[in-house]
BATOR-46961 format. One record per atom (N, C-alpha, C, CB): x, y, z. Coordinates in steps of 0.02 Angstrom, whole numbers. Glycine has a CB too. Example, Ala and Ser with C-alpha at 12.3 -4.5 7.8 and 13.67 -1.06 7.14 Angstrom:
BATOR-46961
+--------+--------+--------+
!     px !     py !     pz !
+--------+--------+--------+
!    660 !   -284 !    390 !
!    615 !   -225 !    390 !
!    660 !   -165 !    390 !
!    565 !   -224 !    452 !
!    642 !   -112 !    354 !
!    684 !    -53 !    357 !
!    645 !      2 !    394 !
!    704 !    -30 !    286 !
+--------+--------+--------+
***
This chain:
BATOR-46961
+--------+--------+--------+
!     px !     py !     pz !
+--------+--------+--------+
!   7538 !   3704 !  14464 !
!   7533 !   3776 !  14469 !
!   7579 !   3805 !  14523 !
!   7462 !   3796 !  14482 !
!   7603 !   3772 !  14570 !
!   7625 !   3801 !  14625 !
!   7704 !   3811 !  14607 !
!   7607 !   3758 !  14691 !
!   7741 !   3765 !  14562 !
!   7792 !   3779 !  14558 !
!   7807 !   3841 !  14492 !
!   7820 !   3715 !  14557 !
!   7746 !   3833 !  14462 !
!   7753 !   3885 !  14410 !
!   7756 !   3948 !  14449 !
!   7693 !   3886 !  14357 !
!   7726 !   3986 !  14489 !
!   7713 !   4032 !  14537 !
!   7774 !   4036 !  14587 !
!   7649 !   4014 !  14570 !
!   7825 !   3980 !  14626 !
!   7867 !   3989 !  14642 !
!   7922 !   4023 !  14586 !
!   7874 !   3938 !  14669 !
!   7920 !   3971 !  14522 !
!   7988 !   4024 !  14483 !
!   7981 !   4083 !  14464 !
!   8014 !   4005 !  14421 !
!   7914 !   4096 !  14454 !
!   7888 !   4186 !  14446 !
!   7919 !   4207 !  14487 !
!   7813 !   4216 !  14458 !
!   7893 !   4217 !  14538 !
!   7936 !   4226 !  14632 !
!   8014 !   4235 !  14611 !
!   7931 !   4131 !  14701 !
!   8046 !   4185 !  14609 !
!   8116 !   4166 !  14603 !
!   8132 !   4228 !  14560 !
!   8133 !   4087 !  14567 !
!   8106 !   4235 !  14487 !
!   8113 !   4260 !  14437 !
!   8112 !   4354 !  14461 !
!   8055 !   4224 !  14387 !
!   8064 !   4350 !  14496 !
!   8013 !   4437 !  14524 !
!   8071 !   4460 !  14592 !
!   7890 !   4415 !  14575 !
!   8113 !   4407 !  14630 !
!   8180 !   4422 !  14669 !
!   8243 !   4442 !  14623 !
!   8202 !   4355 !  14711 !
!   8253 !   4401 !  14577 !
!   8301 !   4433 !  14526 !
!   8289 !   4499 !  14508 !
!   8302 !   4397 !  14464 !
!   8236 !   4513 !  14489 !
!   8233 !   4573 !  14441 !
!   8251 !   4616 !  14508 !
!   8151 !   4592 !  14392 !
!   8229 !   4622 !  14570 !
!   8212 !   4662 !  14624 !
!   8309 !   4650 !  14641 !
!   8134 !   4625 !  14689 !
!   8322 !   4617 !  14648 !
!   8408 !   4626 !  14664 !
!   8440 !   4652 !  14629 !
!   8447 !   4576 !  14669 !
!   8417 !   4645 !  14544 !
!   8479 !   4682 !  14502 !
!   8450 !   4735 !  14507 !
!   8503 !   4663 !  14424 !
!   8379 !   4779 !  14525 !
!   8373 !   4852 !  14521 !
!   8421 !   4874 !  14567 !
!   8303 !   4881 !  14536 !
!   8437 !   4836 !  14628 !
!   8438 !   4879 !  14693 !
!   8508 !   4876 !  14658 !
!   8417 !   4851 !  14785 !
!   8566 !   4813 !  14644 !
!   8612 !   4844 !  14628 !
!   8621 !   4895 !  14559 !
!   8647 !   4799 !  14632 !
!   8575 !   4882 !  14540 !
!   8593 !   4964 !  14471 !
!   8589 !   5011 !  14506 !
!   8535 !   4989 !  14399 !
!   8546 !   5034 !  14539 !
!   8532 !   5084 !  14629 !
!   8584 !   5118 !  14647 !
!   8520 !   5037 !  14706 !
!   8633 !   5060 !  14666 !
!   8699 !   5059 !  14714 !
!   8755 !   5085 !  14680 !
!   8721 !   4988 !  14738 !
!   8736 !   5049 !  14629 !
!   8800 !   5070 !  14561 !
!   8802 !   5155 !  14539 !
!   8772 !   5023 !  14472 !
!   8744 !   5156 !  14514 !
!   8734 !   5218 !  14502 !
!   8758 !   5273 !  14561 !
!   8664 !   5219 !  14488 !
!   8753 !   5270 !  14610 !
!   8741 !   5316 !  14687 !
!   8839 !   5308 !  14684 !
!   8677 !   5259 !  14783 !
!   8842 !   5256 !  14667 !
!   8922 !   5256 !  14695 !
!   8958 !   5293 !  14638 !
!   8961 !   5172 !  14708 !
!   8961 !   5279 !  14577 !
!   8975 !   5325 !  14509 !
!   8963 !   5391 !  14539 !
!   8920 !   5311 !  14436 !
!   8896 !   5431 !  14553 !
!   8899 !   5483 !  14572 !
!   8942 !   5519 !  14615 !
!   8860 !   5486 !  14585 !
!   8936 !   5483 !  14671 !
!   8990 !   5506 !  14719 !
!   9046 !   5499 !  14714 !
!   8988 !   5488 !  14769 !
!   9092 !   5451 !  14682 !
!   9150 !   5470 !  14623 !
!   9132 !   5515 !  14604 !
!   9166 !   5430 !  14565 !
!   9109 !   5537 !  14547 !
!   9129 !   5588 !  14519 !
!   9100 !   5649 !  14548 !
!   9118 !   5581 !  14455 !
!   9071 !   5650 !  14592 !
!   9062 !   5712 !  14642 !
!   9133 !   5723 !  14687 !
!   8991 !   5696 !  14698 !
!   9150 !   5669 !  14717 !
!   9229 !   5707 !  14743 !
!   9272 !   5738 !  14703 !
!   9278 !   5662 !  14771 !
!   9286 !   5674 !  14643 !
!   9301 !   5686 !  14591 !
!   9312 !   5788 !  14581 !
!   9243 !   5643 !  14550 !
!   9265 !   5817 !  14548 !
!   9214 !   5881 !  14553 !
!   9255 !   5919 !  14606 !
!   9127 !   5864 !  14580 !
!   9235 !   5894 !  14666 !
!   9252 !   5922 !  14729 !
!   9344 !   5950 !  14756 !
!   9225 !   5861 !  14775 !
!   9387 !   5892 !  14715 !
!   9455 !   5870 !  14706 !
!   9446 !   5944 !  14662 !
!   9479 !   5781 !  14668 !
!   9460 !   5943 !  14598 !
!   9473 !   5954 !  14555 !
!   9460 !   6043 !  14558 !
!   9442 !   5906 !  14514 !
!   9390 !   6075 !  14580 !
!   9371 !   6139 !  14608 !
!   9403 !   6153 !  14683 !
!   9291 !   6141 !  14610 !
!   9460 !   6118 !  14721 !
!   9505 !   6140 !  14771 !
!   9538 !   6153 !  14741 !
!   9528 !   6112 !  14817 !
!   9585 !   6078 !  14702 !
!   9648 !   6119 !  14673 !
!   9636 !   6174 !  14635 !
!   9689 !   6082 !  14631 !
!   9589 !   6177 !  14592 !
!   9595 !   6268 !  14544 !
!   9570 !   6322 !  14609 !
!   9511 !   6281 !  14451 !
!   9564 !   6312 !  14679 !
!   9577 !   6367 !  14716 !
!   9488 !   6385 !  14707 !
!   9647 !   6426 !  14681 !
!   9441 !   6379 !  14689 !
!   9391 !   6386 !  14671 !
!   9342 !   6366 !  14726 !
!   9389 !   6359 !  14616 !
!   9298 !   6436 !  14770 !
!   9224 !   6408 !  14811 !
!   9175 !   6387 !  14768 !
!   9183 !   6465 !  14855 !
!   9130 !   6357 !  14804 !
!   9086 !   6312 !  14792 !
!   9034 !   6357 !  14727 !
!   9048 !   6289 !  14872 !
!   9030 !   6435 !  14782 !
!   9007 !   6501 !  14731 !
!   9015 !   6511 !  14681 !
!   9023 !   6553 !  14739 !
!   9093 !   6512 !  14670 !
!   9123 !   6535 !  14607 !
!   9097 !   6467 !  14556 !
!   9218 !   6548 !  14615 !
!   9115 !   6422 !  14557 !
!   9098 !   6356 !  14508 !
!   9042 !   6342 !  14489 !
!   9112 !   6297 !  14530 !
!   8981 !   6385 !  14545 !
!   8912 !   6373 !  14529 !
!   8895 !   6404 !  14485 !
!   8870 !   6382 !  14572 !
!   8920 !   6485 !  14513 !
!   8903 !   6542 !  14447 !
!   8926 !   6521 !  14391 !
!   8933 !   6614 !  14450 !
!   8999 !   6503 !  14395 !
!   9019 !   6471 !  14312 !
!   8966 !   6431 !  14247 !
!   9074 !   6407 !  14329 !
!   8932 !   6391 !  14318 !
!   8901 !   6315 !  14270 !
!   8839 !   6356 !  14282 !
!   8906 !   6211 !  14307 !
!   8812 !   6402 !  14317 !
!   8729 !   6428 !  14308 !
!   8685 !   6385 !  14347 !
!   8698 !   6425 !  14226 !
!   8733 !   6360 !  14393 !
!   8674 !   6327 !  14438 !
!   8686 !   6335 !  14521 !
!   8669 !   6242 !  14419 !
!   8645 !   6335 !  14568 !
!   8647 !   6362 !  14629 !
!   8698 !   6335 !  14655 !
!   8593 !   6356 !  14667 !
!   8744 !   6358 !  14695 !
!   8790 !   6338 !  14752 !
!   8759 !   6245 !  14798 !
!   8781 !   6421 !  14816 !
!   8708 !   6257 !  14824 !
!   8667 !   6200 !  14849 !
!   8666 !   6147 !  14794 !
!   8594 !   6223 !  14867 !
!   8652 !   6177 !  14732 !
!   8634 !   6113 !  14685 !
!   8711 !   6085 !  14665 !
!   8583 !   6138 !  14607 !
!   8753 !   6139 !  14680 !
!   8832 !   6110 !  14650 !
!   8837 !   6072 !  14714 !
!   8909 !   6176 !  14634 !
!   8835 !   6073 !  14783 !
!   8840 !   6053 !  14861 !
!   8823 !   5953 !  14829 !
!   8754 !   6110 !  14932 !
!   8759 !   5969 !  14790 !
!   8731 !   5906 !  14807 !
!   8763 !   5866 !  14755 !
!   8652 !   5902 !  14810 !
!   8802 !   5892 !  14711 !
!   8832 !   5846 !  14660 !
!   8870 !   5849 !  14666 !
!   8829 !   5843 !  14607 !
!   8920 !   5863 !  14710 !
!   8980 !   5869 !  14749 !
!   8988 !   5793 !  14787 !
!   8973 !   5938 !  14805 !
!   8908 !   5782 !  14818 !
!   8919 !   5754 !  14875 !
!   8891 !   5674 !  14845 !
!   8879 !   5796 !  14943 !
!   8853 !   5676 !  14773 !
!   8840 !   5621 !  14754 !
!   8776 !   5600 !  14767 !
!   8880 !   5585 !  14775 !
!   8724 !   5668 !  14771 !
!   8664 !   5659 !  14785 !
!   8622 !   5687 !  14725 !
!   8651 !   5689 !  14850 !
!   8642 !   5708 !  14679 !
!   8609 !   5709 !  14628 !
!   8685 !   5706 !  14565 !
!   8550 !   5779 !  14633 !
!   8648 !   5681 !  14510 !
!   8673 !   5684 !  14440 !
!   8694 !   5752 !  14393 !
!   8621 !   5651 !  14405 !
!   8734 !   5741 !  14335 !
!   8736 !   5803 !  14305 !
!   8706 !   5774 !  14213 !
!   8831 !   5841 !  14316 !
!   8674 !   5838 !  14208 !
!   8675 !   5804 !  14124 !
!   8714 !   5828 !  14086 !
!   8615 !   5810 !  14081 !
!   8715 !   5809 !  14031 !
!   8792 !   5804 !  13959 !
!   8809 !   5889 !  13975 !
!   8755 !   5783 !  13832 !
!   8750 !   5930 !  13941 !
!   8790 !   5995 !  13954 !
!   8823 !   6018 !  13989 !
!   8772 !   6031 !  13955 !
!   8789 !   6001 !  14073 !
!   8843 !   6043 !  14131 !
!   8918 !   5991 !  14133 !
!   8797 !   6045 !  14232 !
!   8888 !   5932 !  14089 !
!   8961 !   5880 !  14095 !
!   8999 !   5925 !  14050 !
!   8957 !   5785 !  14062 !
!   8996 !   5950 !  13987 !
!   9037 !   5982 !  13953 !
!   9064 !   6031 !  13980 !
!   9016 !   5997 !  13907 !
!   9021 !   6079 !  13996 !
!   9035 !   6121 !  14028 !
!   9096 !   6114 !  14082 !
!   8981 !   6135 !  14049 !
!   9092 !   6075 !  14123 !
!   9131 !   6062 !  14189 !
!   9209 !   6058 !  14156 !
!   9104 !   5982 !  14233 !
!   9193 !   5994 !  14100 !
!   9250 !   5971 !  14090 !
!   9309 !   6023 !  14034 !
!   9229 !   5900 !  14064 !
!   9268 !   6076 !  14004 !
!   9309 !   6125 !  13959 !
!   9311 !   6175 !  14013 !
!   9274 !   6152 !  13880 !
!   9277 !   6190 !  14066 !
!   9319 !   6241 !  14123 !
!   9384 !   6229 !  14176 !
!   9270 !   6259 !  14170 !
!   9376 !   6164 !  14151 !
!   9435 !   6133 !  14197 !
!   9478 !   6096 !  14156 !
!   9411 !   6085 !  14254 !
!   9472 !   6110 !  14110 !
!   9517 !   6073 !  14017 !
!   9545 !   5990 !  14037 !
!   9626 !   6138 !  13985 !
!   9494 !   5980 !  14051 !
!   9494 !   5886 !  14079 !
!   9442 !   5838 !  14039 !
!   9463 !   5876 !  14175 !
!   9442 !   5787 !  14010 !
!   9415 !   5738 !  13963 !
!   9358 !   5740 !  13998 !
!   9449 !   5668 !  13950 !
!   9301 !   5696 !  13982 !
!   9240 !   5673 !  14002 !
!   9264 !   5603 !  14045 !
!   9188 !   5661 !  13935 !
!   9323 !   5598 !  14006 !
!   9336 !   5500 !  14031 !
!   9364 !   5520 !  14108 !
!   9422 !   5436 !  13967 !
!   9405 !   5575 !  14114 !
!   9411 !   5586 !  14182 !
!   9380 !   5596 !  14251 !
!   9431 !   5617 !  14179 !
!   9328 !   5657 !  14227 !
!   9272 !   5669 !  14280 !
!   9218 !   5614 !  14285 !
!   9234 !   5736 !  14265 !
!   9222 !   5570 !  14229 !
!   9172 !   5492 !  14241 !
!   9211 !   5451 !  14271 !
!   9145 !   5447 !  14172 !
!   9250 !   5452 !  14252 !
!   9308 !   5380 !  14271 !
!   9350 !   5402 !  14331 !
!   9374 !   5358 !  14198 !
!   9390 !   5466 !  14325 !
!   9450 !   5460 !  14355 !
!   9517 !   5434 !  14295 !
!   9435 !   5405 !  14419 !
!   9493 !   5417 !  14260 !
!   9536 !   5382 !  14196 !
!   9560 !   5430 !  14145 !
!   9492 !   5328 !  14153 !
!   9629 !   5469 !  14132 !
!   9620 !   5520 !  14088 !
!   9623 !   5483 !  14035 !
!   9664 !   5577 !  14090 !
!   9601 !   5503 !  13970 !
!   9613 !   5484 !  13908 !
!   9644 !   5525 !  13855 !
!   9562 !   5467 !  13891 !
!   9696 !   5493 !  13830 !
!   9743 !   5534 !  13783 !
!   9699 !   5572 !  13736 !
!   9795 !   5487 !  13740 !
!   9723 !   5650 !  13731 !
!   9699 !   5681 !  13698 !
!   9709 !   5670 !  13632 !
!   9708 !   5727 !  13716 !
!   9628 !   5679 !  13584 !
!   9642 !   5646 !  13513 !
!   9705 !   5706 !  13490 !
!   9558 !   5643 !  13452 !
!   9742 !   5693 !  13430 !
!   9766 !   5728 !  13399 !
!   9709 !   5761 !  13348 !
!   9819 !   5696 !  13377 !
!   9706 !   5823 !  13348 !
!   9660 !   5889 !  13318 !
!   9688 !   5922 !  13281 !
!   9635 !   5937 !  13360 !
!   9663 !   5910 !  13219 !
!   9701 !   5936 !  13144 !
!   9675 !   6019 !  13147 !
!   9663 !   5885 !  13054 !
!   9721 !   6047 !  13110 !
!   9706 !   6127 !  13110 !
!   9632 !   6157 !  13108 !
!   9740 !   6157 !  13049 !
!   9616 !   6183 !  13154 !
!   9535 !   6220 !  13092 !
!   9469 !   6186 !  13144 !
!   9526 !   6161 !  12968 !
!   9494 !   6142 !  13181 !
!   9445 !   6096 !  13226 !
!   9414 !   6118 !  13251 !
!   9459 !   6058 !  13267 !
!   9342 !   6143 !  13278 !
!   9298 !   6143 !  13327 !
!   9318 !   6146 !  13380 !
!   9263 !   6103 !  13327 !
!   9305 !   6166 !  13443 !
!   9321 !   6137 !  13514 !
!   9247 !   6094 !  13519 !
!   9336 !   6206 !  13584 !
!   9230 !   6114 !  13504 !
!   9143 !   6057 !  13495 !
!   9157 !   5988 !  13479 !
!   9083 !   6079 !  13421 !
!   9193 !   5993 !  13395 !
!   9193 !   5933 !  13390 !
!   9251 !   5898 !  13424 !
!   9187 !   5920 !  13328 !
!   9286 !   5902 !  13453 !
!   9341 !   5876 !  13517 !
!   9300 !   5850 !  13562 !
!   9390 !   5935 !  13557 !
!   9262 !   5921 !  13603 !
!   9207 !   5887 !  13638 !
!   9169 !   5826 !  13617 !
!   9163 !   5930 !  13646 !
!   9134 !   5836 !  13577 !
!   9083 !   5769 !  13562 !
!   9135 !   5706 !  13527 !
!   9011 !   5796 !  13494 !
!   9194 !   5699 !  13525 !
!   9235 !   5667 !  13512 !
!   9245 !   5629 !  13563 !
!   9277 !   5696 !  13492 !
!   9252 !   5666 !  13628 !
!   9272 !   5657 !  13688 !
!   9218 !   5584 !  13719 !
!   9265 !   5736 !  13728 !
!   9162 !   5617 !  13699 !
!   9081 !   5581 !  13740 !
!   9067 !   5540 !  13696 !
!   9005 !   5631 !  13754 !
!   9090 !   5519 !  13627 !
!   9038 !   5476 !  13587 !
!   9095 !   5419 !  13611 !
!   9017 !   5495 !  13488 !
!   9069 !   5355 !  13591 !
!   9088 !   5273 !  13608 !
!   9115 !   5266 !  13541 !
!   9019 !   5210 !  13630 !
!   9164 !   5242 !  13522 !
!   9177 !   5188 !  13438 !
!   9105 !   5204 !  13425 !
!   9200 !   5077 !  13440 !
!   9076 !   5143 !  13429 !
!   9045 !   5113 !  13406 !
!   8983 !   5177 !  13392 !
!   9040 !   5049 !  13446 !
!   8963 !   5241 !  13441 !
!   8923 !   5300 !  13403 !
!   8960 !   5340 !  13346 !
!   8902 !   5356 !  13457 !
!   9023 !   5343 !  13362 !
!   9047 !   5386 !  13290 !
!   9049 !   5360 !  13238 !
!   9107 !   5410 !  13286 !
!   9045 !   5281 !  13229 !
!   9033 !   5235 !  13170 !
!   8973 !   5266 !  13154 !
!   9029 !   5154 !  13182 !
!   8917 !   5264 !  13184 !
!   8865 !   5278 !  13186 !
!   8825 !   5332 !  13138 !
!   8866 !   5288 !  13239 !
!   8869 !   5372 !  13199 !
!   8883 !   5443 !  13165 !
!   8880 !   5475 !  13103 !
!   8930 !   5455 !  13172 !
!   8959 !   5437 !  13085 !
!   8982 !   5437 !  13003 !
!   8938 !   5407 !  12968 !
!   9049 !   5402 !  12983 !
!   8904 !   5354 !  12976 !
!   8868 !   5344 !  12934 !
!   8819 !   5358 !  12912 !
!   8864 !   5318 !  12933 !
!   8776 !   5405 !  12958 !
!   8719 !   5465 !  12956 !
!   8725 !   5510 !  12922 !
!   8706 !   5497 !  13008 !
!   8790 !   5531 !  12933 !
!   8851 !   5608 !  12907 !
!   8839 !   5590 !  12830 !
!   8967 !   5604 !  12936 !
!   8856 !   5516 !  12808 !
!   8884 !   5519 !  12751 !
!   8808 !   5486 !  12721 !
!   8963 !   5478 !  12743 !
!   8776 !   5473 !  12737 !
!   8679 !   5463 !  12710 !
!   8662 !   5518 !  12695 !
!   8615 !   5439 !  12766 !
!   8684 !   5575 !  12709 !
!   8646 !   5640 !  12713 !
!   8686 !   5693 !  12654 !
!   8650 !   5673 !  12800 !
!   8741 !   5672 !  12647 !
!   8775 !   5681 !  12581 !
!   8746 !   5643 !  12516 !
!   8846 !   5658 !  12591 !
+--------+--------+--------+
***
């Protein structure tokens, strides 16, 4: 019994190390893309004010996702990224990604959600799209 109870142990330290680094990971992503944010609303000449009112959320709450203390969700991500006509892959990554080529008549929506889905969801996608036909 005792060694069964040690590898639990062993087992109950693993899980407890990879949270802390998902933790770390996460916190550091943020703050990337909070300078990121921060970069990007200097160069367009833009206070902290002006960018808040844009996105509809307080000056403080833009402060703290600036600084990598809180997260943004998909919408204010859209949002951010069509006021500043920059990919999703950029303000996540830093990585621009070639803009798809956009046949006449296109959405800016569907560009957007073009932008955010993975391969492997627009497979997905289409195949929902085309079940429903």
């Amino acid at each position: 019994m005792p060694k069964k109870a040690a590898k639990i142990e062993k087992v109950e330290q693993v899980v407890v190390q990879d949270k802390k680094m998902e933790r770390t990971n996460k916190v550091a992503l943020r703050k990337e893309m909070g300078t990121r944010l921060r970069n990007t609303r200097i160069q367009y000449g833009l206070t902290v004010d002006e960018l808040a009112e844009h996105l509809k959320i307080t000056p403080s709450y833009l402060g703290l996702i600036e600084r990598g203390d809180r997260g943004i969700n998909a919408e204010k991500l859209v949002a951010i990224c069509q006021f500043f006509k920059c990919s999703a892959d950029f303000m996540l990554t830093g990585k621009e990604r070639l803009a798809p080529k956009v046949p006449a008549g296109t959405s800016q929506l569907a560009v957007a959600i073009d932008l955010l889905l993975t391969d492997n969801s627009k497979h997905r996608l289409a195949d929902f799209i085309k079940s429903l036909k």
